[in-house]
C-alpha positions as CSV (number, residue, x, y, z in Angstrom):
1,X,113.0,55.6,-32.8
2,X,111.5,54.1,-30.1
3,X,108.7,55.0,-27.3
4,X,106.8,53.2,-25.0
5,X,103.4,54.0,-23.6
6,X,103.2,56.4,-20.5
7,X,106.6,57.2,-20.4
8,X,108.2,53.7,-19.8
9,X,111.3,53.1,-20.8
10,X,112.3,49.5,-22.0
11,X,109.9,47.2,-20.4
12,X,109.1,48.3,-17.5
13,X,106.5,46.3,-15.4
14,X,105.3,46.6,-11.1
15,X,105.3,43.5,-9.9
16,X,102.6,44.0,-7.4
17,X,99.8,45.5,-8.6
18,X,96.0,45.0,-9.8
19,X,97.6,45.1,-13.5
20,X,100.1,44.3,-15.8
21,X,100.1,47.4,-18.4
22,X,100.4,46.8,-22.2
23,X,103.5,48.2,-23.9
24,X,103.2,50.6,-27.1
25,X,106.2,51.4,-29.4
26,X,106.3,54.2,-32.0
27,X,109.0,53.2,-34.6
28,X,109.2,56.0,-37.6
29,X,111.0,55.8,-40.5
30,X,113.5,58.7,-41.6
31,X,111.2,59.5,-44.6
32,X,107.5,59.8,-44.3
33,X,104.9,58.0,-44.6
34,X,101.5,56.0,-43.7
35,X,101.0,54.6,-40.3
36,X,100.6,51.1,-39.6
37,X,99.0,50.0,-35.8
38,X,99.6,46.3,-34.7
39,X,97.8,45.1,-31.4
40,X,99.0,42.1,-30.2
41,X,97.4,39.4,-27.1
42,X,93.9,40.5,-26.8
43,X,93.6,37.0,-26.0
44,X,96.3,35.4,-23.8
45,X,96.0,32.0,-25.0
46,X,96.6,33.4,-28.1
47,X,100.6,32.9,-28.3
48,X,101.3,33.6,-32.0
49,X,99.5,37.2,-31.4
50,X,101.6,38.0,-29.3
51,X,105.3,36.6,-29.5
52,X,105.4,38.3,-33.8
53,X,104.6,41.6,-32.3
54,X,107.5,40.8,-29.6
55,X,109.4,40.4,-32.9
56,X,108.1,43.5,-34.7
57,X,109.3,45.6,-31.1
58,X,113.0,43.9,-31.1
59,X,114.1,42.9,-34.8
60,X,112.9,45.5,-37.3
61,X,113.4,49.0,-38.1
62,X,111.0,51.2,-39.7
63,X,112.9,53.6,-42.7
64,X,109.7,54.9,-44.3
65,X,106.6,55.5,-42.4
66,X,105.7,54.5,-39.3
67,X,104.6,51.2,-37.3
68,X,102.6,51.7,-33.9
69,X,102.6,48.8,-32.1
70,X,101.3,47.3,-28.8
71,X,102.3,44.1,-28.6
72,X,100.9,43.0,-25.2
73,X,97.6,44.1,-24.8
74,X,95.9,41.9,-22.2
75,X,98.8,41.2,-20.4
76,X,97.6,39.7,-17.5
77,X,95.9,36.8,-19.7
78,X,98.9,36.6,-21.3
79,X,101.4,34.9,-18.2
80,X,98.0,33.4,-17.2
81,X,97.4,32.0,-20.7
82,X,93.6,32.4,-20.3
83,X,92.0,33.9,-23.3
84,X,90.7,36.7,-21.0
85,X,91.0,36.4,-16.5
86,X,88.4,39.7,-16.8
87,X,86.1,38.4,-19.3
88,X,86.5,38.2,-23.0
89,X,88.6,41.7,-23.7
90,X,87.4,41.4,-27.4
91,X,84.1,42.0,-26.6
92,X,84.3,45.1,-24.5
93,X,85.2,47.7,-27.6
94,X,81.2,48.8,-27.8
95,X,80.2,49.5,-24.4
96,X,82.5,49.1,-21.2
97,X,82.4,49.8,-17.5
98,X,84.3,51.7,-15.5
99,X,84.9,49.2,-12.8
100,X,85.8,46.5,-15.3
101,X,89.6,45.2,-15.0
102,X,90.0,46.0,-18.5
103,X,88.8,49.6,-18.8
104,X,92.0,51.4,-19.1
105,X,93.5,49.2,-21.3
106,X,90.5,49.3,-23.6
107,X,90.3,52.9,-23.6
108,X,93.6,53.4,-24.0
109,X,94.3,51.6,-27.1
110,X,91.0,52.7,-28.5
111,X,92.6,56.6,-28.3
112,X,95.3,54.8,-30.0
113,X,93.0,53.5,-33.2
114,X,91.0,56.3,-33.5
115,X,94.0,58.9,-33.3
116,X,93.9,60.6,-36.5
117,X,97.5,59.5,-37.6
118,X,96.3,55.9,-37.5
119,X,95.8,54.5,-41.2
120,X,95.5,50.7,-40.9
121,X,94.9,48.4,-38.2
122,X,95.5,44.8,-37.5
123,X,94.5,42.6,-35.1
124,X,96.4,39.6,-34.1
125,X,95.0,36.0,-32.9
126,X,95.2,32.2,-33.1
127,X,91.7,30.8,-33.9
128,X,90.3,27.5,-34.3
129,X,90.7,24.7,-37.1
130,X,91.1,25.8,-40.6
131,X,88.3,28.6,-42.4
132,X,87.4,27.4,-45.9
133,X,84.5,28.7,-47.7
134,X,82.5,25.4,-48.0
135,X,82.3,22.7,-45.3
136,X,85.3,19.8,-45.4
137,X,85.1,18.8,-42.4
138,X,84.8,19.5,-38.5
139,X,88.1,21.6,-38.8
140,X,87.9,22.6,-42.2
141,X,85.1,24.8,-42.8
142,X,83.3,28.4,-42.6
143,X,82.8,28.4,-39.1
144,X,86.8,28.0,-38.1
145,X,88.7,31.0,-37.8
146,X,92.6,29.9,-38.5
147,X,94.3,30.7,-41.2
148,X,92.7,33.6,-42.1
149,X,92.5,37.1,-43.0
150,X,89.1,38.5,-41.5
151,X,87.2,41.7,-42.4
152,X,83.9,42.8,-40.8
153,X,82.4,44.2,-44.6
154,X,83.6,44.1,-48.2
155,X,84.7,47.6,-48.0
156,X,84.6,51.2,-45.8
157,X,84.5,55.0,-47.5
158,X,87.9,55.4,-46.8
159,X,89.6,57.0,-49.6
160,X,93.2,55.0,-49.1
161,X,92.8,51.7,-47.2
162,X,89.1,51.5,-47.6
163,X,88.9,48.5,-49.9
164,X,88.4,45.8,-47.6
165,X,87.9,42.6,-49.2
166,X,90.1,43.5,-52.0
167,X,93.3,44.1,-49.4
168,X,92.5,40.4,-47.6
169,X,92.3,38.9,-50.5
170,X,95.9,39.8,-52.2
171,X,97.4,39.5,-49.1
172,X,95.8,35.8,-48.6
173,X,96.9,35.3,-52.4
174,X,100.9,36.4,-51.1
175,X,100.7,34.3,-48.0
176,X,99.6,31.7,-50.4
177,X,102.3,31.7,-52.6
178,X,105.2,29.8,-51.5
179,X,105.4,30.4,-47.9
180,X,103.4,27.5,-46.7
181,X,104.6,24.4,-44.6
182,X,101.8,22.1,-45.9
183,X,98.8,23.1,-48.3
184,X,96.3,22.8,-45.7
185,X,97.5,25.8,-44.2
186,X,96.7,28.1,-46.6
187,X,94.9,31.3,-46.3
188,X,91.6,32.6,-47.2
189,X,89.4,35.5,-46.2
190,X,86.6,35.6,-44.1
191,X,84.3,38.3,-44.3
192,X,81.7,37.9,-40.7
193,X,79.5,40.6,-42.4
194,X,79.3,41.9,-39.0
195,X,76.8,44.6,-38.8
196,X,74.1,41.8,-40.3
197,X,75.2,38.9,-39.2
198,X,77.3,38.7,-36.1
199,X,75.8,40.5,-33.4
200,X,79.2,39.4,-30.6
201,X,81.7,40.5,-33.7
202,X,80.2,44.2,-33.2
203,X,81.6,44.2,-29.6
204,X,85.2,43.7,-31.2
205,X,88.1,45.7,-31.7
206,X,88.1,45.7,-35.5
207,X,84.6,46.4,-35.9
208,X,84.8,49.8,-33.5
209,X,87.8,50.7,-35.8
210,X,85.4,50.5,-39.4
211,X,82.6,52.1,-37.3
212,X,85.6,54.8,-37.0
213,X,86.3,55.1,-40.7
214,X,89.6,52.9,-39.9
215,X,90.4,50.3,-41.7
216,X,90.8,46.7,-39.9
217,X,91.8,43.5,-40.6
218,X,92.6,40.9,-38.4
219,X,94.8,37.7,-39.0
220,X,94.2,34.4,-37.9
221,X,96.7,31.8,-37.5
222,X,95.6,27.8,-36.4
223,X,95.6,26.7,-33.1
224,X,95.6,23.6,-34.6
225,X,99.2,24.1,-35.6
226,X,101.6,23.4,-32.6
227,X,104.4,24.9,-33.4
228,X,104.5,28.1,-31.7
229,X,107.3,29.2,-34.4
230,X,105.3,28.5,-37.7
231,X,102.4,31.0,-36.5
232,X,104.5,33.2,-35.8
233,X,106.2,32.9,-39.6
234,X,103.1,32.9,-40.6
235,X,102.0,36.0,-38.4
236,X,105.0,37.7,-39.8
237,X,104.1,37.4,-42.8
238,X,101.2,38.5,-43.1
239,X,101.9,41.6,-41.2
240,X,104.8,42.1,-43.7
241,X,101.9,41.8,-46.4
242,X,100.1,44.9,-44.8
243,X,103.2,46.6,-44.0
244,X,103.7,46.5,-48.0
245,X,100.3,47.6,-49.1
246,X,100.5,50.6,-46.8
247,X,103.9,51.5,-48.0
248,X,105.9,50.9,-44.9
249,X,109.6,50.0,-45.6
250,X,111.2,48.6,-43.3
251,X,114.3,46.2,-42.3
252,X,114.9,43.1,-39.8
253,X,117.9,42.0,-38.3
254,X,117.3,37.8,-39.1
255,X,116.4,36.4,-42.5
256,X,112.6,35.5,-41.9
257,X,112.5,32.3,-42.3
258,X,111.1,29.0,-40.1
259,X,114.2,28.5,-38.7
260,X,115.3,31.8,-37.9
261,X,112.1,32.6,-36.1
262,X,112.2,29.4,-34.1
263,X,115.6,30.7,-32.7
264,X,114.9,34.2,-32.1
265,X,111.6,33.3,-29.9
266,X,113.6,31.0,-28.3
267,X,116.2,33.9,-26.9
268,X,114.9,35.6,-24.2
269,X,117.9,37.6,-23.6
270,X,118.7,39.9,-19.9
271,X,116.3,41.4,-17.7
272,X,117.5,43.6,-15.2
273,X,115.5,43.8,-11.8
274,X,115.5,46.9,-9.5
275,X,118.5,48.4,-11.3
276,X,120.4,46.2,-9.5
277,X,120.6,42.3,-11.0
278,X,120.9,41.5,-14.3
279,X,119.6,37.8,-15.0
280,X,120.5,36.1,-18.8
281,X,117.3,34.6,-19.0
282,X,118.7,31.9,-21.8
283,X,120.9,30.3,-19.0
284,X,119.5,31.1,-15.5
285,X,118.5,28.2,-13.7
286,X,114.8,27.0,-13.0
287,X,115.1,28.3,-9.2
288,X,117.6,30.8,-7.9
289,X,117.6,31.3,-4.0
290,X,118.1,33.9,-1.2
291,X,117.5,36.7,-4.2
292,X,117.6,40.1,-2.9
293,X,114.6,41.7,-3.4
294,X,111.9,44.6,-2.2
295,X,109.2,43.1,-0.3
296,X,107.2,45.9,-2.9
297,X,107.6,48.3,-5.5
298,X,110.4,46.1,-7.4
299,X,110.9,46.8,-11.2
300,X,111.9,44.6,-14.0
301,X,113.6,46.2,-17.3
302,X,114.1,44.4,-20.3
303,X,114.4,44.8,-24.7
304,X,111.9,42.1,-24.6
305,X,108.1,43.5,-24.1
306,X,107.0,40.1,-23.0
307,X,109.5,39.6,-19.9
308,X,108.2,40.4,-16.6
309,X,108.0,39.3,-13.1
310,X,105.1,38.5,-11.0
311,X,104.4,37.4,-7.1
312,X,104.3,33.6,-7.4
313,X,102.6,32.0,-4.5
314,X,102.9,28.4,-3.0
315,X,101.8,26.4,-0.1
316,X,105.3,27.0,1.6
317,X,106.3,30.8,0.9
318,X,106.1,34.2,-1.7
319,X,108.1,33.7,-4.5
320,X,108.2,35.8,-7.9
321,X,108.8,33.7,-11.3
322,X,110.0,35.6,-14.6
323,X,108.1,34.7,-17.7
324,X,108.6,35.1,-21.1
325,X,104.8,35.9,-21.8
326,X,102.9,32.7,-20.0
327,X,106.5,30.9,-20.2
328,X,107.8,30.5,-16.8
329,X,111.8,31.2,-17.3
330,X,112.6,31.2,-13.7
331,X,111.7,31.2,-10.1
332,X,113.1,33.5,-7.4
333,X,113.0,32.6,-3.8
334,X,113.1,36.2,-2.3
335,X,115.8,37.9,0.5
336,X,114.6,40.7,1.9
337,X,116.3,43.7,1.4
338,X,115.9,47.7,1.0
339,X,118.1,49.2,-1.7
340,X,121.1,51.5,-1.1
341,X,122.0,53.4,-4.3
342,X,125.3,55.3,-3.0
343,X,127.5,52.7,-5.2
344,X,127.7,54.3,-8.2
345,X,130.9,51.9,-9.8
346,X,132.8,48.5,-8.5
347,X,136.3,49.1,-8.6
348,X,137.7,45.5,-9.5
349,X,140.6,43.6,-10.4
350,X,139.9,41.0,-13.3
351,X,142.9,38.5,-14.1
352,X,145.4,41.0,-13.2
353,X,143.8,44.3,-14.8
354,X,142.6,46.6,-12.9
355,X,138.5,47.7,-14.1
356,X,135.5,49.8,-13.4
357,X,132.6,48.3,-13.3
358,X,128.6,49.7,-13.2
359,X,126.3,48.3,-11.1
360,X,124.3,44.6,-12.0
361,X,127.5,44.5,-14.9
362,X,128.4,41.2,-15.5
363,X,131.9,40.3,-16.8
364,X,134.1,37.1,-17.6
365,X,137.3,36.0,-15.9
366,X,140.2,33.1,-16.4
367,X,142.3,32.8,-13.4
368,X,141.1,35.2,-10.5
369,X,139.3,38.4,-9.5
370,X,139.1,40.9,-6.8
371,X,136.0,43.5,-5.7
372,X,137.8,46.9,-4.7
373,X,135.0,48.0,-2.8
374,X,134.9,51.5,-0.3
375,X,135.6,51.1,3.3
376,X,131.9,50.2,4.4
377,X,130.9,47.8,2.0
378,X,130.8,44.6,2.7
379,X,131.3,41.8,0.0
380,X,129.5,38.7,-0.6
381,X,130.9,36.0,-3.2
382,X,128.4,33.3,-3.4
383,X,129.8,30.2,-3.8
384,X,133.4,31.4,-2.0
385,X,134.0,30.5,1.8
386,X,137.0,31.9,3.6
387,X,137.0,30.4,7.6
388,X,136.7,33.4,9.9
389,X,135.8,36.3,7.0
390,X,132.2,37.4,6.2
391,X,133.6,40.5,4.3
392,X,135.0,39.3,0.9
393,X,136.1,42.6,0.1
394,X,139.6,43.0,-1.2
395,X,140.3,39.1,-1.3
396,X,141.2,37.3,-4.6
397,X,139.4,35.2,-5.9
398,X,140.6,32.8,-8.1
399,X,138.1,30.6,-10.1
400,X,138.9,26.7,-8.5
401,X,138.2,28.3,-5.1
402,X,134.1,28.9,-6.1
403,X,132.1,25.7,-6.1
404,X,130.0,25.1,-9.2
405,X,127.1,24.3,-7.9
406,X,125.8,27.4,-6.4
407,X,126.5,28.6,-10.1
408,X,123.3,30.6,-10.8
409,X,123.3,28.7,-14.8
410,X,122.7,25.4,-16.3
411,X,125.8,25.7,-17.4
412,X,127.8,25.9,-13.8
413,X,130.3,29.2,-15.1
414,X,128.3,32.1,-13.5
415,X,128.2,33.0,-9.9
416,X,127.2,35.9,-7.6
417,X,129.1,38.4,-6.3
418,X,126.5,40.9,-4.0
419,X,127.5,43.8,-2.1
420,X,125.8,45.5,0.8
421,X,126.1,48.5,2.9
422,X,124.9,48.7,6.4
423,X,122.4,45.7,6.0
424,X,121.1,47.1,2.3
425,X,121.5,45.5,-0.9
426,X,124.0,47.8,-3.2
427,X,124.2,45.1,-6.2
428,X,124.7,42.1,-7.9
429,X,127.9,41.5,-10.4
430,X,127.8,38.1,-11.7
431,X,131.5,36.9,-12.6
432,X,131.8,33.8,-15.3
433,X,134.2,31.6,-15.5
434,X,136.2,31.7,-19.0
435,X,138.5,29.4,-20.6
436,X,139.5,31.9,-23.0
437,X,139.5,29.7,-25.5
């Protein structure tokens, strides 16, 4: 089962607005169990923290006990990839004010670690260079924070998890064992002694959560490592490691291997926008123009907690790009338009078959297709001129008659079909050409 913070269904984001809100997912298990809580992107330069949690939300289900999960937590840093546009988030879990940008995010997920179901927590980030107990060298040694599992004190007086040092180290000791691309990546544990030692570490999430009789860890993947898929193995693993210790079971839809994970963070999937367009993000072009949009108060909904929208200016015009957490997917030149939601289905006829469509559906064709609009609709096939009509409704359509390149892919088979009524924007179907082979 899943839920998301305040209500939202999917992932559902306002593109104008002060702030992007985090997402958090409740996935329980039929039978019961401990609860697991995974933050994710306190940093937004940070991309391995953020795009395994993305993971966690779309690929596994929980069958015994229960993960929480917010993997976007500073999600404006995130599509900016600054470690933190409002300051350093990290550093605001002892004292923050209530004008600061961050303050309901911070609170928020501090309710979250603190609620009373909450067994374990684990924080997510890339660090710097490689820890290792003694010094090697300028990236390999105790000051560097990548690959590592990090606890704030040897142990807490909690009677399950409490064992700190003793958890980090036997899951540094799995990660260890065979899961490695090289052996310089390799684990160990790094324990900051905060309360004596590291005055900035006591501002941090992890260290409020001990100071709350929860026990944290977080896990540090290199930023020397530039492959965005092997942190996010490695991530992923580690997790998996927890997950085990606290008793989660749990099951994933890919084998989790190197490969795999380099293919599912590479599919971004469909976003839908408004209700109204539904964009495959894996083979929408760079810029799409004359988009019809709100000039405010548009919505994007997606599987994917890391897809959203956002106003995009530039010397010439207002444009919005979709991202992919700080991956830029897509840029949309805007069209104007207020919505008209009295289209509840597209009548159409699709290679001879007669079909009812929903609203932003896409579907595939081979030789032809026709929109069977009401009376009062008008029809706009983009891509498809006819001298003398500027209503498309009721014409067939056959596929040589569209010209490829106002396709709205790479790949030159998708095109727009948009229908208005009374100078408002209905919807978008998108129609793709099909061998059928």
């Amino acid at each position: 089962m899943r839920k998301l913070f305040l209500g939202l269904f999917l992932c559902l984001s306002i593109l104008q607005g002060a702030k992007l809100d985090f997402d958090f997912y409740q996935k329980h298990g039929e039978k019961p169990g401990h609860t697991l809580l995974v933050i994710g992107g306190i940093h937004g330069n940070e991309p391995g923290s953020y795009f395994a949690p993305m993971l966690l939300a779309t690929s596994y289900t929980i069958t015994k006990g229960n993960l929480w999960l917010v993997p976007n937590l500073n999600f404006d840093s995130i599509v900016a990839y600054r470690r933190g546009i409002y300051g350093d988030m990290n550093r605001k879990f002892a004292h923050i004010d209530k004008d600061d940008p961050d303050y309901a995010s911070v609170m928020r997920v501090k309710e979250l670690i603190t609620d009373k179901a909450v067994d374990m927590v684990l924080n997510l980030h890339d660090g710097h260079g490689y820890y290792r107990e003694t010094w090697e060298s300028s990236i390999f040694n105790p000051a560097a924070w990548g690959q590592a599992c990090i606890i704030d004190q040897h142990k807490i007086p909690d009677p399950k998890f409490g064992e700190l040092d003793k958890i980090a180290q036997q899951v540094s000791k799995k990660l260890n064992n065979g899961h490695l691309d090289t052996d310089h990546h390799r684990f160990g544990v790094k324990n900051t002694n905060t309360k004596y030692k590291d005055e900035q570490q006591q501002l941090s999430l992890t260290y409020f959560s001990i100071t709350h009789n929860k026990p944290a860890f977080a896990i540090e993947t290199s930023k020397n490592i530039k492959e965005l898929h092997l942190k996010v193995f490695y991530q992923l693993k580690a997790i998996e490691a927890y997950m085990d210790i606290v008793g989660l079971e749990y099951e994933r839809d890919f084998e989790l291997t190197k490969e795999n994970v380099l293919n599912k963070i590479s599919y971004y999937g469909k976003a839908t926008i408004n209700g109204n367009i539904t964009l495959d993000l894996d083979s929408v072009k760079r810029v799409l123009h004359y988009v019809p949009l709100k000039k405010r108060g548009n919505t994007l909904q997606s599987d994917n907690p890391l897809i959203t929208i956002l106003p995009h200016k530039t010397l010439e015009r207002n444009l919005f790009k979709v991202n992919i957490g700080h991956k830029t997917i897509t840029y949309l030149y805007p069209d104007y338009f207020q919505p008209d939601r009295s289209l509840q289905t597209v009548a159409m006829e699709i290679d001879g078959v007669k079909r009812t469509l929903a609203p932003a559906e896409n579907f595939s064709f081979q030789k032809s297709f026709k929109v069977l609009a009401p009376e009062g609709y008008r029809v706009n096939i983009i891509g498809f001129t006819k001298k003398g009509m500027n209503n498309e409704n009721g014409v067939t359509v056959r596929a040589k008659d569209i010209a490829d390149r106002f396709a709205m892919d790479k790949q030159e088979q998708r095109f727009r079909i948009e229908i208005y009524k009374e100078g408002k924007f209905c919807t978008m179907l998108i129609a793709k050409k099909s061998s059928g082979k």
